[in-house]
N, C-alpha and C positions, 0 to 999 in steps of 0.2 A: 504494500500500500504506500502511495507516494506522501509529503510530507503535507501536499494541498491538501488530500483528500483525507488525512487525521485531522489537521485543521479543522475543514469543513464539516466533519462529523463532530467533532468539540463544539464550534461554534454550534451549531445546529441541535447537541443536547444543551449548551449553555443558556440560548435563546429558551429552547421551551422549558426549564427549570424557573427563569425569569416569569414568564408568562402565566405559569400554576402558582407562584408565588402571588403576583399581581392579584389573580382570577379569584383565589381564596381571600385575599384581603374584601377585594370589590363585594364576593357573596357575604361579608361579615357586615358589611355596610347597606346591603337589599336586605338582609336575616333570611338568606335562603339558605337552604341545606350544604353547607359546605362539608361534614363529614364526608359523603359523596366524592367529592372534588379532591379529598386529601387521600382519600383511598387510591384513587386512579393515580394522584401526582405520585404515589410510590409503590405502586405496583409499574406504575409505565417508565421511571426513569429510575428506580432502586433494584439492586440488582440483591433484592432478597431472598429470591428462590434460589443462585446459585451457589451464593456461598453468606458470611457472617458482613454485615453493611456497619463500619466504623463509623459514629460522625461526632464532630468535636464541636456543639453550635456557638456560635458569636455569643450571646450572650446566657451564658449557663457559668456558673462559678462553682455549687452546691453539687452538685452532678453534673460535672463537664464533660464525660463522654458517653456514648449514647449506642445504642447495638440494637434494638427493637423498635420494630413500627410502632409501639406504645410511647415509647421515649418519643420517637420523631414525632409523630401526633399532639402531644405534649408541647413539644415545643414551637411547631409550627402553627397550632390553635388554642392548644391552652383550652380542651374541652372535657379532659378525661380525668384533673386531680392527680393525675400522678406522681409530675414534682412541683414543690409549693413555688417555686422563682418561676416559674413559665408563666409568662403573659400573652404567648401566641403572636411570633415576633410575624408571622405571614398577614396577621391582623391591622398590621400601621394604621390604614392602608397606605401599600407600597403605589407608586405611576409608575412609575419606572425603575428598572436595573439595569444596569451596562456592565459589562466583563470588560475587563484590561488586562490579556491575559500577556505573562512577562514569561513565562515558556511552555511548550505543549511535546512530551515526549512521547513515544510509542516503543515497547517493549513486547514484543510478538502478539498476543491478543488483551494486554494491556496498554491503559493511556494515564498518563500524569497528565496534569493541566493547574500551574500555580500563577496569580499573580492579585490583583485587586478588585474588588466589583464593588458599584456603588449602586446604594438604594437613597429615590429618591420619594419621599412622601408629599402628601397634594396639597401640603405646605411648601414646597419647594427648596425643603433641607431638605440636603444630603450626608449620607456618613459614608465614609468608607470601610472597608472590609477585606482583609488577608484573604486569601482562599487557598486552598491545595483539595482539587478534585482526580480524585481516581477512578476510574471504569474501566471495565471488563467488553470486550466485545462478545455479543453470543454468537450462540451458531446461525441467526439468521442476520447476522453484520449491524444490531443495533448498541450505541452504547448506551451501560446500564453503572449508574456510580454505587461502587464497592466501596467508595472513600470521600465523606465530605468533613476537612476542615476548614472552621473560618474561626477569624478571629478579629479585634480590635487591633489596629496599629499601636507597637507600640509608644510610648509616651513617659520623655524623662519627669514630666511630674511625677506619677511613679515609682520613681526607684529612693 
């Protein structure tokens, strides 16, 4: 596989991770069924039927990393109780997210993909965001993330 067409496949699950994040926010703002929409966002881009899905979310300090669609659920809605810091960050709601991605590896039917993404809410802050995504290619060439960390830049106030 040439290095466009890794690319093109990152950018391409980047975008629609972006867009299920957005989609879940907006249905938190109509009070429609978004359970629904969180199911699909991680059966369709979490690659948990082939192997164990690591994620480290932005902001979790109490339970920082995360291995079950109850965890992710948790933290992308904030509908199930299960850790008391989840506020259900996919709930901003988000407009917009852009990827700036600072490298995109491939390693036979794995992909690295590290660099920054910003979310922007419909206030028109922005923060930005560390990433390091990892996916697995299946057998029908779609990728599927085995690995999402993000994090807050960091910041000599701080130390």
């Amino acid at each position: 596989m040439k290095s466009e067409e890794v690319d093109k496949l990152v950018f391409n699950a980047q975008n629609k991770w972006a867009e299920y994040v957005i989609d879940l926010g907006n249905q938190n703002i109509h009070q429609n069924e978004k359970n629904e929409i969180m199911n699909k966002f991680l059966e369709d881009l979490y690659a948990f039927k082939i192997v164990d899905v690591l994620f480290k979310p932005t902001k979790a300090c109490i339970k920082q990393f995360r291995t079950s669609k109850e965890d992710f659920t948790s933290y992308f809605i904030a509908n199930n109780n299960l850790h008391k810091e989840d506020k259900g960050f996919a709930l901003e709601p988000w407009k917009k997210i852009t990827f700036e991605n600072f490298n995109i590896t491939k390693i036979d039917r794995q992909i690295l993909s590290m660099g920054n993404y910003y979310f922007e809410n419909l206030n028109g802050q922005t923060i930005k965001v560390e990433f390091t995504f990892g996916y697995i290619i299946d057998d029908m060439g779609k990728l599927l993330i085995n690995l999402h960390h993000s994090s807050l830049p960091f910041s000599k106030k701080n130390n």
